[in-house]
BAFI-3210 file (N, C-alpha, C; in Angstrom, 3 decimals, decimal comma, padded with zeros to 6 digits):
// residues 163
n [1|2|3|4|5|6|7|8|9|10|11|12|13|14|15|16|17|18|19|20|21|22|23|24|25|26|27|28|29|30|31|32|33|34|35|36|37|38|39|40|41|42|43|44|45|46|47|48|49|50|51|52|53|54|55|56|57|58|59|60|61|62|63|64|65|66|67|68|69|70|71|72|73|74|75|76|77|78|79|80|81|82|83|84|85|86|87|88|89|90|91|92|93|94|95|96|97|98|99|100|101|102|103|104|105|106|107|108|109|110|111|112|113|114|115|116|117|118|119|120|121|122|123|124|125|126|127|128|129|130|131|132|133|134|135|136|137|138|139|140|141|142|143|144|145|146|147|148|149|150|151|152|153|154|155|156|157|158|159|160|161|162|163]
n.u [232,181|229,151|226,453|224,543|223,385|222,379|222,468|219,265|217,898|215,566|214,502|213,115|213,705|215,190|218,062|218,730|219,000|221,350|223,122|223,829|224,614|226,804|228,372|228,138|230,104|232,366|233,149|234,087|232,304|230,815|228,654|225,872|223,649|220,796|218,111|215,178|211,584|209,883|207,843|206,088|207,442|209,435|208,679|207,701|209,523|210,597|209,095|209,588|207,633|206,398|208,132|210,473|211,542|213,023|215,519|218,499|218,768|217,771|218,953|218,448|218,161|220,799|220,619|219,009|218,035|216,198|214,400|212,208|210,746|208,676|206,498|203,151|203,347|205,249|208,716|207,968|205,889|206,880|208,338|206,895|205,946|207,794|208,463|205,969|206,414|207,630|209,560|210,949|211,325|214,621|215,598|218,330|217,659|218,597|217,142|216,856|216,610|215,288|214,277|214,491|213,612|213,555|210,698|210,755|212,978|212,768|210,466|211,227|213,087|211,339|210,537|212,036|214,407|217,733|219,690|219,701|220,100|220,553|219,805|222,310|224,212|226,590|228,576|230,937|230,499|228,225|229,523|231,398|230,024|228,329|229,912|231,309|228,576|228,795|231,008|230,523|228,332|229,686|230,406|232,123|234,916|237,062|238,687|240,144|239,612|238,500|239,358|239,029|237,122|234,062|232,218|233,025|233,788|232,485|230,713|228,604|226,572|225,246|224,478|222,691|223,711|222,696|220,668]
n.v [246,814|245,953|247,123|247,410|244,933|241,489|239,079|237,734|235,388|233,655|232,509|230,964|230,421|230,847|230,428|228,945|230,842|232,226|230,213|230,549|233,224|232,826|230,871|232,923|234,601|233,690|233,040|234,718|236,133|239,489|241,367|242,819|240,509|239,608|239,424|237,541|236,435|234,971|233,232|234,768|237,306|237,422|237,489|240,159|241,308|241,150|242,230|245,001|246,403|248,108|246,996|247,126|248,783|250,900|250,747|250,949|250,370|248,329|246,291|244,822|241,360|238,886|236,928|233,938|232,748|230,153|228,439|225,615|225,058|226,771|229,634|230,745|231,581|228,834|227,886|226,470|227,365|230,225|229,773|228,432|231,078|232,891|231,788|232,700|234,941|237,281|239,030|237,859|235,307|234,393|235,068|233,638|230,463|229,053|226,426|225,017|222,608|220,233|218,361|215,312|213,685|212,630|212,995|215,677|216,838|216,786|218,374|220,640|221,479|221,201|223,459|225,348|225,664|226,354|225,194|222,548|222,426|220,593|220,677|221,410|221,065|222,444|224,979|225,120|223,358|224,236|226,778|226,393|225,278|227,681|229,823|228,290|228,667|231,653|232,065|230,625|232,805|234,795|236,444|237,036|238,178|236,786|234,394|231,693|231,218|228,778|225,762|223,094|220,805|220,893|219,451|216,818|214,342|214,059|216,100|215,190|214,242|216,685|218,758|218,630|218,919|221,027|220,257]
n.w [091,721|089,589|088,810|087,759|087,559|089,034|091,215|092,181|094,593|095,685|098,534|101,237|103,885|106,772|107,738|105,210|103,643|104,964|104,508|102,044|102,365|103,205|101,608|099,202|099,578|099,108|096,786|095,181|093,244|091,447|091,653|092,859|095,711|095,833|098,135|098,550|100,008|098,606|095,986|095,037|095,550|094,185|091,434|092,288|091,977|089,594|088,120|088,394|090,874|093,753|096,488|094,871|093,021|092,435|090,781|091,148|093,782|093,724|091,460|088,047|087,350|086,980|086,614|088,132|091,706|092,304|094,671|095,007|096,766|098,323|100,091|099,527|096,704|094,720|093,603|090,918|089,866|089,509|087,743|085,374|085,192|084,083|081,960|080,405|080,110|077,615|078,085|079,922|079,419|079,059|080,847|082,961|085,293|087,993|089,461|092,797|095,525|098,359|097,463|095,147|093,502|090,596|088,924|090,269|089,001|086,433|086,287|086,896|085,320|082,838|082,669|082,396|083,735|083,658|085,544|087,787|091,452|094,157|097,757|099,684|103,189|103,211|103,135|101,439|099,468|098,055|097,704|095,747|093,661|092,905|092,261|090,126|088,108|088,476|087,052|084,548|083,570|083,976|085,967|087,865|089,863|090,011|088,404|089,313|091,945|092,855|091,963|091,558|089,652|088,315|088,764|091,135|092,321|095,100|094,897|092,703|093,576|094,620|092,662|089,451|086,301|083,662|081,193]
ca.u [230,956|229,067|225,422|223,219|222,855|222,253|221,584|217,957|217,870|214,791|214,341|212,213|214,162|216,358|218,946|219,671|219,444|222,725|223,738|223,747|225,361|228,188|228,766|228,127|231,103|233,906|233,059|234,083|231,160|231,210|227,094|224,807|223,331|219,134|217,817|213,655|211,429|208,823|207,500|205,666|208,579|210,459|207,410|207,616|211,028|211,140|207,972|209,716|206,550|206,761|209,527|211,684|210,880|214,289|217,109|219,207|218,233|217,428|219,386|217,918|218,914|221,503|220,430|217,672|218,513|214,915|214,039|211,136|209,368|208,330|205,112|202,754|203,887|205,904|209,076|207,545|204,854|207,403|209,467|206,304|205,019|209,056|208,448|205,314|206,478|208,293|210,934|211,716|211,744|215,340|216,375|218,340|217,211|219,234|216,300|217,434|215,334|216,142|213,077|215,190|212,591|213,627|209,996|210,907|214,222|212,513|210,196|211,829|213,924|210,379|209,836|212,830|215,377|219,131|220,384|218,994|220,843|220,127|220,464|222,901|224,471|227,826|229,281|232,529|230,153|227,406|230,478|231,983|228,629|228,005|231,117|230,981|227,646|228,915|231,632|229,368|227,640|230,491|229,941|233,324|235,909|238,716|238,419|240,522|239,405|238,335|240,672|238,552|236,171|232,502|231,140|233,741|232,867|231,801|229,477|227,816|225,015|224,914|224,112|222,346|223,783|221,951|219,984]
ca.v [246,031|246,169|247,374|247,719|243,663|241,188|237,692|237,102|234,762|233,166|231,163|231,841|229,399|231,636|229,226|228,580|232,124|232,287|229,397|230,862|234,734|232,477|230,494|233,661|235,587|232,327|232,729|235,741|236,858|240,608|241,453|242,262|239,286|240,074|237,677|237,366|235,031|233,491|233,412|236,450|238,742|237,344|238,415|241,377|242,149|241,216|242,920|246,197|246,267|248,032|247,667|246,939|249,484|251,640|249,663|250,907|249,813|246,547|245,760|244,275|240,396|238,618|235,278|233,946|231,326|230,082|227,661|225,290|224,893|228,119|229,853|231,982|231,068|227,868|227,869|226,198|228,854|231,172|229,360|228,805|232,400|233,550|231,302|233,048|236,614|237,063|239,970|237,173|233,891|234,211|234,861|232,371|230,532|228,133|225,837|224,576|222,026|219,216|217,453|214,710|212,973|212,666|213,970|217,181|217,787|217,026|219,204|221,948|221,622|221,435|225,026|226,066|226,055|225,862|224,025|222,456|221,868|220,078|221,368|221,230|222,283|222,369|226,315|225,208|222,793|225,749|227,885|225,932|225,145|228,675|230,000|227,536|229,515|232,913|231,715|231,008|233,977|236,151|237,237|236,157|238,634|236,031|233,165|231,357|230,501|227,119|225,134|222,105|220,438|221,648|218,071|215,988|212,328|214,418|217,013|214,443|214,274|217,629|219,201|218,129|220,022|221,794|219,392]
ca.w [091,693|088,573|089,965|086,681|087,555|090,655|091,713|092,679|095,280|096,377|099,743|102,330|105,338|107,378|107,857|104,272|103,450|105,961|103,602|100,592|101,958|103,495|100,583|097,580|100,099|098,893|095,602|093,784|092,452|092,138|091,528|094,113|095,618|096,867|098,550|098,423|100,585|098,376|094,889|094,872|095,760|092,850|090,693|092,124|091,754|088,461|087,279|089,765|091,577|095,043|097,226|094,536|091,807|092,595|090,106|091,862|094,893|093,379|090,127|087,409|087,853|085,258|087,147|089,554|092,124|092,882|095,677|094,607|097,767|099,389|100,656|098,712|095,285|094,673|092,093|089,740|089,290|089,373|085,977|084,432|084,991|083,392|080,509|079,677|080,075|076,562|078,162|081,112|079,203|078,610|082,132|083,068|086,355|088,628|090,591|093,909|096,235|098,806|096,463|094,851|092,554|088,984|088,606|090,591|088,671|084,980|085,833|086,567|083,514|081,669|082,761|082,227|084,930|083,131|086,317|088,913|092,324|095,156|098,144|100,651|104,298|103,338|102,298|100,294|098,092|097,342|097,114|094,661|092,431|092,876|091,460|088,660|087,862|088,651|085,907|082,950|083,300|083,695|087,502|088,684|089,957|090,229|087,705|089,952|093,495|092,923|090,759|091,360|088,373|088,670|089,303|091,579|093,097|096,120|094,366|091,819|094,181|094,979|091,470|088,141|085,496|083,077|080,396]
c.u [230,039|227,128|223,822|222,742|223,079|222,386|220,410|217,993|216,157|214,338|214,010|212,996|215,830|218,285|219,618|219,600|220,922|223,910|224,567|224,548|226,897|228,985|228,773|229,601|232,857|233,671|233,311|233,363|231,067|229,992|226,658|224,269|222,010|218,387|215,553|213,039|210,781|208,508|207,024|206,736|209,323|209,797|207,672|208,738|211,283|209,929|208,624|208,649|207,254|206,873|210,449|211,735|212,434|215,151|218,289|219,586|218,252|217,740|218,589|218,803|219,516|221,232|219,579|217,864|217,303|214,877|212,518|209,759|209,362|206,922|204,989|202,728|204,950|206,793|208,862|206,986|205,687|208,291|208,665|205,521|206,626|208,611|207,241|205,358|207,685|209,862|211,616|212,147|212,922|216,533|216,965|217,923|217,724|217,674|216,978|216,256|216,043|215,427|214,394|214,803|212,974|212,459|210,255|211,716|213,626|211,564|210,341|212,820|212,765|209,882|210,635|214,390|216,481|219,951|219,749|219,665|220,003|220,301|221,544|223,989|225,653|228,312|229,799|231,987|229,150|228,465|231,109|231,143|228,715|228,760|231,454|230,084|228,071|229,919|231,314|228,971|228,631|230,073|230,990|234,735|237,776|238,293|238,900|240,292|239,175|239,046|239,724|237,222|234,511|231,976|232,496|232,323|231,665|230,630|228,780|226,161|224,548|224,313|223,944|222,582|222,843|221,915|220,303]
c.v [246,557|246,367|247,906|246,130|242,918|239,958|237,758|236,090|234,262|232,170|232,128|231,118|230,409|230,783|229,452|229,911|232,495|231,282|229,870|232,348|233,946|232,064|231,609|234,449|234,496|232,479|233,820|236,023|238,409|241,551|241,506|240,850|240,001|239,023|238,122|236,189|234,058|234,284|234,781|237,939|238,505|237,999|239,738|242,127|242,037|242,238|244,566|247,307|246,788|246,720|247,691|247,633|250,388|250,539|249,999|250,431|248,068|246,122|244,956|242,688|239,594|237,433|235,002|232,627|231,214|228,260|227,316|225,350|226,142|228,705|230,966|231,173|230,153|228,070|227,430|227,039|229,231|230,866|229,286|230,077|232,861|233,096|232,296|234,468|236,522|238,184|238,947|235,875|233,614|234,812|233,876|232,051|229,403|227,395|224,857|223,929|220,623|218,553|216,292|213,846|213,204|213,710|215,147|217,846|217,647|218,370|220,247|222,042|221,831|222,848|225,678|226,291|225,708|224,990|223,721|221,733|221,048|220,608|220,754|222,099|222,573|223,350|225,926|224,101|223,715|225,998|227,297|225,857|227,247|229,355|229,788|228,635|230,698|232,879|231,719|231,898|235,205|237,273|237,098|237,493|237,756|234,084|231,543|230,350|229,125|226,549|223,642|221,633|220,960|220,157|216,901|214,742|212,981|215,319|216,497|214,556|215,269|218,719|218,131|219,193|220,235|220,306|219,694]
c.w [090,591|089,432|088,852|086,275|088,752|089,983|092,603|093,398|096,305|097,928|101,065|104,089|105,596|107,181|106,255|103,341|104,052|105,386|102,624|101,110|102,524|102,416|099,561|098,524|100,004|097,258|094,462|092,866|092,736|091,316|092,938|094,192|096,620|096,891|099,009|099,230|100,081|096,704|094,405|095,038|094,420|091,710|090,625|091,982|090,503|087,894|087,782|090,342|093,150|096,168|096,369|093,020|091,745|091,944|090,487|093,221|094,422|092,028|089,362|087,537|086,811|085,538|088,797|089,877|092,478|093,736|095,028|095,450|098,591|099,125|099,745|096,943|095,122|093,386|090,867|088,957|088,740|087,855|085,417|083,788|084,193|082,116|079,648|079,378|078,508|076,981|079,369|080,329|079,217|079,818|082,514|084,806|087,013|089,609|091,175|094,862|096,838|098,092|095,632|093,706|091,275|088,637|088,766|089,798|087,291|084,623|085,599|085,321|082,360|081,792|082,628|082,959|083,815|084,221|087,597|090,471|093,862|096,715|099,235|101,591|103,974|102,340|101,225|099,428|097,595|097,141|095,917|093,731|092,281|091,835|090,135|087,874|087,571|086,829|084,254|082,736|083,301|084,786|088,027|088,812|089,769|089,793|088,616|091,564|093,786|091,282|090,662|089,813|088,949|089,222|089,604|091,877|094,103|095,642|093,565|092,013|094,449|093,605|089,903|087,232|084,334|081,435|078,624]
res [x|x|x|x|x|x|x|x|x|x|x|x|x|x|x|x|x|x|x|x|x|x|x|x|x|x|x|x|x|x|x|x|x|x|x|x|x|x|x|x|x|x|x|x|x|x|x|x|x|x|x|x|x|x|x|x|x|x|x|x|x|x|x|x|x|x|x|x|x|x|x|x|x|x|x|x|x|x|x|x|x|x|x|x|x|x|x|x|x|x|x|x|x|x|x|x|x|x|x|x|x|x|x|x|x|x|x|x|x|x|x|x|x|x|x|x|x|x|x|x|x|x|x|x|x|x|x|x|x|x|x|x|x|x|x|x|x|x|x|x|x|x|x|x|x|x|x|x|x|x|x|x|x|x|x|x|x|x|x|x|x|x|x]
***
């Protein structure tokens, strides 16, 4: 496990926190995966602001899955506060949201997000998007596991790829 980098994981809803460790454990990704509840923790994990000041403890992150709607600080903030930091702009940042609105998904692309998914309950389609992801970035123990195309009939609706 390579441990001088993570996945950032934002989402404050128990539930799809339980989503997301079922689905990142199908996907051969072989990075920590730290999971945060709301805007402000992401802040503070990236700034490594106590609790998360130990990098070892808390890897520096090679990719931030951020949830749009959550308490405290909303993802948007949180992409337009990356964009303006000049050592973060170039993080990349997956935004995720059941929000469905053209508006919602342009904007997050206007702040930055490289992909923006939608969400949904179903593991083995996260696990598969996920994967995809882990892939590009070069997080992927086993290139392999999913043989399927990144955007089937069935996942169309489930992810907007990157603009």
């Amino acid at each position: 496990m390579d441990n001088d980098a993570a996945i950032l994981v934002a989402e404050d809803d128990p539930a799809d926190v339980l989503l997301f460790k079922r689905a990142f454990s199908k996907t051969g990704i072989d990075v920590p995966i730290v999971f945060v509840r709301d805007g402000q923790e992401v802040m503070d994990y990236l700034r490594g602001r106590a609790p998360f000041s130990d990098r070892w403890t808390y890897p520096w992150p090679r990719l931030v899955v951020l949830d749009l709607v959550m308490p405290r600080i909303n993802g948007y903030e949180v992409l337009a506060w990356i964009q303006r930091e000049p050592e973060l702009c170039h993080l990349p940042v997956i935004a995720f949201s059941g929000l469905q609105r053209p508006m919602d998904i342009s904007r997050a692309y206007s702040l930055g997000a490289k992909f923006f998914l939608l969400k949904t309950y179903r593991v083995e389609q996260l696990a598969m998007l996920l994967h995809r992801v882990g892939e590009l970035y070069g997080m992927t123990r086993d290139p392999g596991v999913f043989a399927a195309p990144l955007v089937s009939k069935e996942l169309s609706r489930v992810v907007a790829l990157s603009h």
